[in-house]
C-alpha positions as CSV (number, residue, x, y, z in Angstrom):
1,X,88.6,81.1,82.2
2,X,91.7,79.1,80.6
3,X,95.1,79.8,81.5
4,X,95.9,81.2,77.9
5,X,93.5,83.8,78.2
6,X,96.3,86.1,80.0
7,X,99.2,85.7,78.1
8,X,100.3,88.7,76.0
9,X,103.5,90.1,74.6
10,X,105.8,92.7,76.3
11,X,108.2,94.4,74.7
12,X,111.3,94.1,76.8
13,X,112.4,98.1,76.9
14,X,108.9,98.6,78.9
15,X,109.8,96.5,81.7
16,X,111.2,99.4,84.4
17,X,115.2,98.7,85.4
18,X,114.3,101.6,87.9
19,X,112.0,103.4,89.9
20,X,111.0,106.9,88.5
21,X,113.3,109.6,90.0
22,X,109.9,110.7,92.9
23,X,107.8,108.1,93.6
24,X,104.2,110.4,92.8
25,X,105.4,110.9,89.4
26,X,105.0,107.9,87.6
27,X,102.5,107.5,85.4
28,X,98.7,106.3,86.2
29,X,96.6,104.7,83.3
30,X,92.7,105.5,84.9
31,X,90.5,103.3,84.0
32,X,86.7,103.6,84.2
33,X,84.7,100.5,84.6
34,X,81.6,102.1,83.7
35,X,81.9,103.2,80.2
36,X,85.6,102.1,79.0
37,X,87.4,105.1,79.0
38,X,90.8,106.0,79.8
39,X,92.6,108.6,81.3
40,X,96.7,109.7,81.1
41,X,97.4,110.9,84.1
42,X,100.2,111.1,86.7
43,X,100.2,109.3,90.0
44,X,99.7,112.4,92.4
45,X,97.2,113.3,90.6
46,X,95.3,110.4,91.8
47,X,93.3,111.9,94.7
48,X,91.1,113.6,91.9
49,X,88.9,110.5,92.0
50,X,88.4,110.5,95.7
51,X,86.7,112.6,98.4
52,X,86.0,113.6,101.8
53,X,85.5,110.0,103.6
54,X,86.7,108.1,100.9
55,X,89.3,104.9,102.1
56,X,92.6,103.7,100.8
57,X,93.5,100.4,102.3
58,X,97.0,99.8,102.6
59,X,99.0,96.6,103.4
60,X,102.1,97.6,105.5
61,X,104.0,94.4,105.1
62,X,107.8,95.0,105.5
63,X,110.3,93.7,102.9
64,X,113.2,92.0,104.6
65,X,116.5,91.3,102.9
66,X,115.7,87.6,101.8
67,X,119.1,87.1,99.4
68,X,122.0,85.4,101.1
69,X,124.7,85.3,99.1
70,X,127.6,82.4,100.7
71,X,129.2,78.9,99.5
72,X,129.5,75.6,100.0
73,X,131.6,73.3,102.3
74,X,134.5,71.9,101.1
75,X,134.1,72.5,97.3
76,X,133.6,76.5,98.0
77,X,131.2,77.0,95.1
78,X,129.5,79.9,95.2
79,X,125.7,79.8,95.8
80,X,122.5,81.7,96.4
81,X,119.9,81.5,99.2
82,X,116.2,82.4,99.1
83,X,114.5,82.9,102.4
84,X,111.0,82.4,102.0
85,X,109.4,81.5,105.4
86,X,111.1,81.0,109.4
87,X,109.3,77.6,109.8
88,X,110.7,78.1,113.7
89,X,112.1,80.9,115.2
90,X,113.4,78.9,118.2
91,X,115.2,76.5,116.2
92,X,116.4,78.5,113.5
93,X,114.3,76.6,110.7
94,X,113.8,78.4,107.3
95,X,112.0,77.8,103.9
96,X,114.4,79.2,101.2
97,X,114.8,78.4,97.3
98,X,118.8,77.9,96.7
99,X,120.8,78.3,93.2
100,X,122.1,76.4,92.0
101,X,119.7,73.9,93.3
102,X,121.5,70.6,91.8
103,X,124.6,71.1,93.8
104,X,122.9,70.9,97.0
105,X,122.4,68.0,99.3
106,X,121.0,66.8,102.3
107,X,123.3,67.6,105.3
108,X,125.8,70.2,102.9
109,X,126.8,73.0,105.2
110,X,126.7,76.4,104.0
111,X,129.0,79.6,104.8
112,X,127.7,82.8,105.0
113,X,129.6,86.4,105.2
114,X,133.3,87.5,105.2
115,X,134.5,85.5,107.9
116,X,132.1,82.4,107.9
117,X,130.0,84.9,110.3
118,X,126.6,82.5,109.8
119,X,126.2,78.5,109.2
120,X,123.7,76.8,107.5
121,X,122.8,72.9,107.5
122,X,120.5,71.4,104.5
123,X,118.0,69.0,106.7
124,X,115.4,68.7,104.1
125,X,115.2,68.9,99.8
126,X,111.9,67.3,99.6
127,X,109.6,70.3,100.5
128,X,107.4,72.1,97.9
129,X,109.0,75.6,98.7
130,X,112.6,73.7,98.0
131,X,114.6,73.3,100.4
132,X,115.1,73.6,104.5
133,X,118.0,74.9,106.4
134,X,118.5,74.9,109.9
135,X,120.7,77.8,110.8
136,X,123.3,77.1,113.9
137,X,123.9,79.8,115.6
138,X,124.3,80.1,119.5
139,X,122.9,83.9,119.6
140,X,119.3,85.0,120.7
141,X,116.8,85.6,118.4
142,X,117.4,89.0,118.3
143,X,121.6,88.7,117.4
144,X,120.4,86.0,114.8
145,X,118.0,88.3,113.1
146,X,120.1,91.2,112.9
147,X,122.8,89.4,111.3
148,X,120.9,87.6,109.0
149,X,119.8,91.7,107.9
150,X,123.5,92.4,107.9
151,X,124.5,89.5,105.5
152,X,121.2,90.0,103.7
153,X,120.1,91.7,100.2
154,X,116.9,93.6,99.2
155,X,115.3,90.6,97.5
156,X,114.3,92.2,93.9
157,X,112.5,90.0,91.4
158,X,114.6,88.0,89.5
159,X,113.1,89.4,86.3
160,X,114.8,92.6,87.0
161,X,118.0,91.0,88.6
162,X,118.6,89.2,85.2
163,X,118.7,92.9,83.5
164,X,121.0,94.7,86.0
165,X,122.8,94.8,89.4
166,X,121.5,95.6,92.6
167,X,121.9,99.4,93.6
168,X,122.0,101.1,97.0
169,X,118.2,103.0,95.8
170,X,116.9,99.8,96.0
171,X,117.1,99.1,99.8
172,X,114.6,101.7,100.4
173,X,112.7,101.9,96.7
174,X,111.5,98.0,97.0
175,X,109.8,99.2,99.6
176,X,106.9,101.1,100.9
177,X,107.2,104.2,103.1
178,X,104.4,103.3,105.3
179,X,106.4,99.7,105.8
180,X,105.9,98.1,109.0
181,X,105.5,94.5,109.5
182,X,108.4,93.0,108.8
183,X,107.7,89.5,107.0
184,X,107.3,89.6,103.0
185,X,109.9,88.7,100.5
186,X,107.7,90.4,97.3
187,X,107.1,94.0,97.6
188,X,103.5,95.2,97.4
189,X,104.7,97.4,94.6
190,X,101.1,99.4,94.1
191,X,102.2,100.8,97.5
192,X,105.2,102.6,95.7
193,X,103.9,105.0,94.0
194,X,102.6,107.0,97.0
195,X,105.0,109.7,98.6
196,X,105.1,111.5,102.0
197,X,104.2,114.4,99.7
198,X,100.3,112.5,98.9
199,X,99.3,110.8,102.1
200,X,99.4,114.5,104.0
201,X,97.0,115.4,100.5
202,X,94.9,112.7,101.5
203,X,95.0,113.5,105.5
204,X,94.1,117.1,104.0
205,X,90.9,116.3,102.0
206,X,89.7,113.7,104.2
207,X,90.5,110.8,102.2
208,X,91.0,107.7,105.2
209,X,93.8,105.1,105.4
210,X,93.4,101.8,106.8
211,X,96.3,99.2,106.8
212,X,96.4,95.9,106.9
213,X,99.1,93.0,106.8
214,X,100.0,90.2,104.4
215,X,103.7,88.9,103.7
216,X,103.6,88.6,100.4
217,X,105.5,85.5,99.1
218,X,107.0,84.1,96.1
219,X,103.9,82.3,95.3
220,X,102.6,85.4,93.1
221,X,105.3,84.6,90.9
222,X,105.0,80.8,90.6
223,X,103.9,79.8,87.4
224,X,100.7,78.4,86.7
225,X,101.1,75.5,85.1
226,X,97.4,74.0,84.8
227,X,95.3,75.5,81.4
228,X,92.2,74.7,84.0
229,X,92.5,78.0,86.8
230,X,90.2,76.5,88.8
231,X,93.0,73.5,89.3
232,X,95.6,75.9,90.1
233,X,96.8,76.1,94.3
234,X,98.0,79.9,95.3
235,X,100.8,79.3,98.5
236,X,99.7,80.2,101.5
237,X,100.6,84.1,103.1
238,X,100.5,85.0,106.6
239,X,98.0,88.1,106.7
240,X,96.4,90.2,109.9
241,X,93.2,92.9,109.6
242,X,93.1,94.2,113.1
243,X,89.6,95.3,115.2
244,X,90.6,98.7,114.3
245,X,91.0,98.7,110.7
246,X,88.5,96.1,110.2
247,X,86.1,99.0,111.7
248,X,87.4,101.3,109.6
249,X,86.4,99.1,106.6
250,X,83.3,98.4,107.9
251,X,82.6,102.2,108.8
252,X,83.7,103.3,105.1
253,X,81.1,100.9,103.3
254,X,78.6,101.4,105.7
255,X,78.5,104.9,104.8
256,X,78.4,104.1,101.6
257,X,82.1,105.2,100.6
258,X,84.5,104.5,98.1
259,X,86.9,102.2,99.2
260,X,89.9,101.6,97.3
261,X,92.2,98.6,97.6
262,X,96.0,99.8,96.9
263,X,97.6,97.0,95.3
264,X,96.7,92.9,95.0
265,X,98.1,92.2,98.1
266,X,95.5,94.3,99.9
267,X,92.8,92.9,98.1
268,X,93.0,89.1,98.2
269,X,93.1,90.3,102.2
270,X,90.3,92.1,102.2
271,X,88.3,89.6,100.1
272,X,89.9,86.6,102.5
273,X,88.3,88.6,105.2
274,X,84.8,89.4,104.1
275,X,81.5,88.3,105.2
276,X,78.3,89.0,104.8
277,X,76.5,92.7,104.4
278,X,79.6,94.0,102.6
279,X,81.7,94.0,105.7
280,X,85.3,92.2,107.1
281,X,85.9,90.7,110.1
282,X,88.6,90.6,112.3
283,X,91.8,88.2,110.9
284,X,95.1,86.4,112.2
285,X,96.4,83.7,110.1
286,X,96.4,82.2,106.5
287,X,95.4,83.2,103.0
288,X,95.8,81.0,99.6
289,X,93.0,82.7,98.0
290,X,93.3,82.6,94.4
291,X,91.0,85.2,92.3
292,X,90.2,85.0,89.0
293,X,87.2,85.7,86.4
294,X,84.4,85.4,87.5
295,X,84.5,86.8,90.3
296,X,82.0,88.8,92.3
297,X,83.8,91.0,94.8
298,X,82.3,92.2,98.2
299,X,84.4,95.5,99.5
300,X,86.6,97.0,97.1
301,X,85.2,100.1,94.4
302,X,88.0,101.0,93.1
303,X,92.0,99.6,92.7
304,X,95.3,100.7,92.4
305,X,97.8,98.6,90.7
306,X,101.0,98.3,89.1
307,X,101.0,96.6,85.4
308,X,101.6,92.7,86.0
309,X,103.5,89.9,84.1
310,X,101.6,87.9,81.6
311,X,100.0,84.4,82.6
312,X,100.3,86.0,86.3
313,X,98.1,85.6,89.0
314,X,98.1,89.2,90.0
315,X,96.7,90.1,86.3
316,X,94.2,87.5,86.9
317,X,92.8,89.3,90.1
318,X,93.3,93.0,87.8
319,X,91.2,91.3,85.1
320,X,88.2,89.9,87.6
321,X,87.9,93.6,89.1
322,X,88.1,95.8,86.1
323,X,86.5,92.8,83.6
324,X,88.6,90.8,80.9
325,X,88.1,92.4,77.9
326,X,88.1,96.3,79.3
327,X,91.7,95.2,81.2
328,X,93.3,93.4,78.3
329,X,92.0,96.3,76.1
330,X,93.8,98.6,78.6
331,X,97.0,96.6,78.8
332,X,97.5,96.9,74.7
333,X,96.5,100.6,75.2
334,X,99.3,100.8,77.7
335,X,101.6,98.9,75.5
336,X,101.0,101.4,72.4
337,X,101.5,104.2,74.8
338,X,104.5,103.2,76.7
339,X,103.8,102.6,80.2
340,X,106.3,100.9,82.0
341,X,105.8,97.9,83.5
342,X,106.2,95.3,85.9
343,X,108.0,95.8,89.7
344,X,109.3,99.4,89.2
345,X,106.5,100.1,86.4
346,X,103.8,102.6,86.2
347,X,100.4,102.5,87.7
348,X,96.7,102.1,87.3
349,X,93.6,103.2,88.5
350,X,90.5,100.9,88.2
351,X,87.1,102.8,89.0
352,X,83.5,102.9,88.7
């Protein structure tokens, strides 16, 4: 498939400035893969497709607070910082995006907090991520990280940045409340919809959890800039499936259970980890797996998702599990019916 098959038109008042007020009460488009239909519902309602044995697989990557907001030596503009990766933890190396980029230069120190509280050296402009700063700072590991989450900002997309301000909600909305793993700097925002209030439904039906890790990066939101998919290269993402949720996986299909994936994130992980018979295997490293149509998927029966940007890789992964035409009939439907969409949107539920 061709690049332009996924772009469509949003009207701007859909995109979501804001979470809904609870987070089980946003809306869920469900979406039947068998004969087309759809269903209006409301996210807590959402354990009506599932039952006794069923699995929800969860990625419990933690959002950390990636902005850094500082300026520059001697001029004392003002600029932005991006943390993307920690290249080194021993010598303070970081992957970060910077704004304004043109102003920056090799060897340019940057200030950070009230007082100057963190410096930053530019050692590299030549990467593919950006930039790379070297942080000097005499501190352990532990002081460093726990200033640079003092100094820090919840890292919201910038397509919602450039509609409002940053609000106190949003240190514990862009995130999930079964966040663990501290390490991505995108939100696996499918993971937002579920409350305290549905994952003691779940543990009350008999509907299993299993929870796996992968840092989601700013990669999902690069743009693809090849009409040819199959030319396209998805960054690389640090992700971990454990022996004992791997079992759980493997227990769930062998029994011939639904298992759900809960959000992209979970299940380019899942699919990274497959193998044969329906089944994953144990996993500890790296991830640039890039799925679009056609695609034949080995684990997941049924998704939950947020409603993605156009020309985005994450609708690209939506459209190869629920089928192109049946999702891009489903994204006009929610268009005409105003869902809201993107980071804060509404939800959907692809099934069988």
């Amino acid at each position: 498939m061709k690049l332009s098959q996924f772009k469509y038109t949003l009207p701007s008042e859909l995109i979501a400035q804001h979470p809904s007020k609870q987070r089980d009460e946003s809306r869920l488009l469900v979406v039947h893969k068998d004969t087309g239909e759809f269903e209006d519902r409301i996210f807590k309602d959402v354990l009506d497709y599932f039952d006794e044995g069923d699995l929800f697989v969860f990625n419990d990557t933690k959002v950390f607070p990636a902005r850094l907001y500082g300026t520059k030596e001697k001029t004392n503009a003002k600029i932005a910082v991006f943390l993307l990766r920690e290249i080194n933890e021993n010598t303070r190396l970081w992957d970060i995006l910077v704004d304004p980029a043109r102003k920056i230069r090799i060897g340019n120190k940057l200030y950070f907090g009230e007082n100057d509280e963190l410096v930053a050296e530019v050692i590299d402009n030549t990467t593919s991520r950006g930039r790379t700063l070297r942080f000097l700072f005499d501190g352990t590991n532990e002081e460093f990280h726990a200033l640079l989450k003092k100094l820090g900002h919840t890292p919201l997309p910038d397509d919602l940045l450039r509609l409002r301000e940053l609000t106190p909600e949003d240190d514990y909305r862009y995130q999930t409340i079964y966040a663990k793993n501290e390490g991505a700097v995108v939100a696996p925002t499918a993971g937002f919809h579920f409350s305290r209030e549905v994952i003691k439904k779940m543990e009350i039906k008999g509907v299993d959890s299993a929870f796996i890790t992968l840092h989601s990066g700013l990669g999902n939101f690069r743009p693809i800039e090849v009409e040819d998919l199959t030319k396209h290269k998805m960054d690389s993402e640090q992700m971990i499936i454990n022996e004992e949720n791997a079992a759980l996986i493997n227990k769930a299909k062998a029994a011939g259970r639904k298992v759900c994936a809960v959000g992209t994130t979970s299940m380019k992980a899942i699919e990274t980890a497959a193998i044969i018979d329906h089944r994953v295997k144990v996993y500890d490293g790296w991830t640039n797996k890039f799925i679009f149509p056609p695609y034949e998927f080995a684990i997941a029966d049924a998704m939950i998702t947020n409603f993605h940007p156009s020309l985005s890789s994450m609708l690209m992964m939506t459209a190869a599990f629920g089928g192109y035409d049946l999702v891009m009939k489903a994204y006009k439907y929610a268009i005409e019916q105003k869902y809201r969409f993107l980071t804060y949107g509404d939800a959907m539920l692809i099934i069988q």
